[in-house]
Steps between C-alpha positions, in 0.01 A plus 500: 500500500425847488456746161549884660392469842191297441554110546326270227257407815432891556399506150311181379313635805433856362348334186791565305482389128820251510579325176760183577581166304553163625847361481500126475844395401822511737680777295652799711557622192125541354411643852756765432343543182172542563521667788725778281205487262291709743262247693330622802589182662606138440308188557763244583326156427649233759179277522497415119898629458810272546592723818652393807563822766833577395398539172192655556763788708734520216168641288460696746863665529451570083151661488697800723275767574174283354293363754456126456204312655609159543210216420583220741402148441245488752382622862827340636680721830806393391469608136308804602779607774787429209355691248420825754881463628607535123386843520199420265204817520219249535402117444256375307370183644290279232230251591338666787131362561441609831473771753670297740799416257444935446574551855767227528724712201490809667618357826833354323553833373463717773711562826395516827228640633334484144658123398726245510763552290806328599780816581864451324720661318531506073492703223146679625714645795826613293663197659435646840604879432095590521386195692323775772346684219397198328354351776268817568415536144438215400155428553393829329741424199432197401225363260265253588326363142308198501343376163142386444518219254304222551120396609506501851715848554210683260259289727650687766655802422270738698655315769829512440533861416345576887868365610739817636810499311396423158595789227414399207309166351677381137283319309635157274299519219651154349460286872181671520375357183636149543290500848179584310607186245546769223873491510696756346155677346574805715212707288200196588224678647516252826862648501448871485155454739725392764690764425323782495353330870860498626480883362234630670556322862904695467366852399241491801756395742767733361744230391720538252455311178734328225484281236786332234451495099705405275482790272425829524133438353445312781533668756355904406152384542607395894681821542132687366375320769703670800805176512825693546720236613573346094696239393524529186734209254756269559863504477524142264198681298668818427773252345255270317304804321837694382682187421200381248436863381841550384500130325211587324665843368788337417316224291321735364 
């Protein structure tokens, strides 16, 4: 969870620049890989991934010293308390339209006084050899990200970034534009007005901001633009692209 003696929540709330990837398939293996490749941090995809908990843990367990933010598949308490008690640095909760939902998240992941997290003992607490120091740090340590991505949550983002707890807002630039009815055209100007709305209301309230692309190209003109939590590829696309490059060379 933590890189020196700064968590990942101690610095996504600095404004630290952090370049990460999404990892979408089950593999332990390309976690270890990519997380050796030098990524600021690791966005494990369990909403759109075939991920169950214990699988989601055993990513975990071969990022090592990488941070991984775990994307749950929705506001759940029970997913939400799972993926925290893996030892994730954050969750990523898609599909949040509401301030109310807003507030609802942070509950489920803090402890008391601050929330309602459910107390146990998993990976998060070294199996119970830092459950004390856990349990006090938690609430500090751990990353609250919600994503904007549809209608209603741009509708209402000045709302939802007014809820305590919150560190950063990660935009979905693909949900987003299937919302608007311009799915998948991430650069339509009804797209990247909603956007840069979604942009403005964050920077005023201090909130954090992040975006995914699938290429490099994609995302530099967010980063510009003051994002520094980036998601940046995919694990099945880094295969695709050198798979078909080195076809090509070999066909000449």
């Amino acid at each position: 969870m933590k890189q020196g003696n700064k968590s990942f929540a101690d610095r996504l709330r600095s404004g630290e620049l952090l370049i990460g990837t999404l990892v979408s398939l089950n593999s332990p293996e390309i976690t270890e890989i990519l997380a050796e490749a030098g990524f600021d941090w690791l966005f494990i995809d369990a909403e759109h991934g075939a991920y169950n908990p214990q699988q989601a843990q055993s990513m975990l367990q071969a990022a090592g010293q990488c941070p991984c933010v775990i994307r749950v598949p929705a506001g759940d308490e029970i997913w939400i308390k799972k993926a925290l008690d893996t030892g994730a640095a954050g969750i990523i909760v898609p599909q949040v339209h509401t301030a109310e939902q807003a507030r609802q998240i942070v509950q489920y992941c803090k402890y008391s006084p601050e929330g309602s997290r459910g107390v146990g003992i998993g990976r998060a607490h070294k199996y119970g050899l830092s459950f004390e120091d856990t349990i006090k740090n938690a609430n500090r340590q751990t990353a609250v990200i919600l994503q904007a991505e549809s209608k209603q949550a741009i509708e209402n983002i000045g709302a939802i970034v007014k809820v305590n707890g919150i560190d950063a807002i990660f935009i979905g630039p693909y949900d987003l534009s299937a919302s608007l009815c311009r799915i998948g055209k991430v650069t339509d100007p009804e797209v990247i007005e909603a956007i840069g709305k979604v942009t403005s209301i964050c920077k005023k309230a201090g909130v954090r901001l992040g975006i995914f692309g699938v290429s490099a190209d994609a995302v530099k003109p967010y980063i510009k633009k003051g994002f520094t939590l980036i998601t940046a590829g995919v694990d099945t696309l880094f295969v695709i692209k050198s798979a078909e490059e080195i076809l090509a060379e070999c066909r000449g």
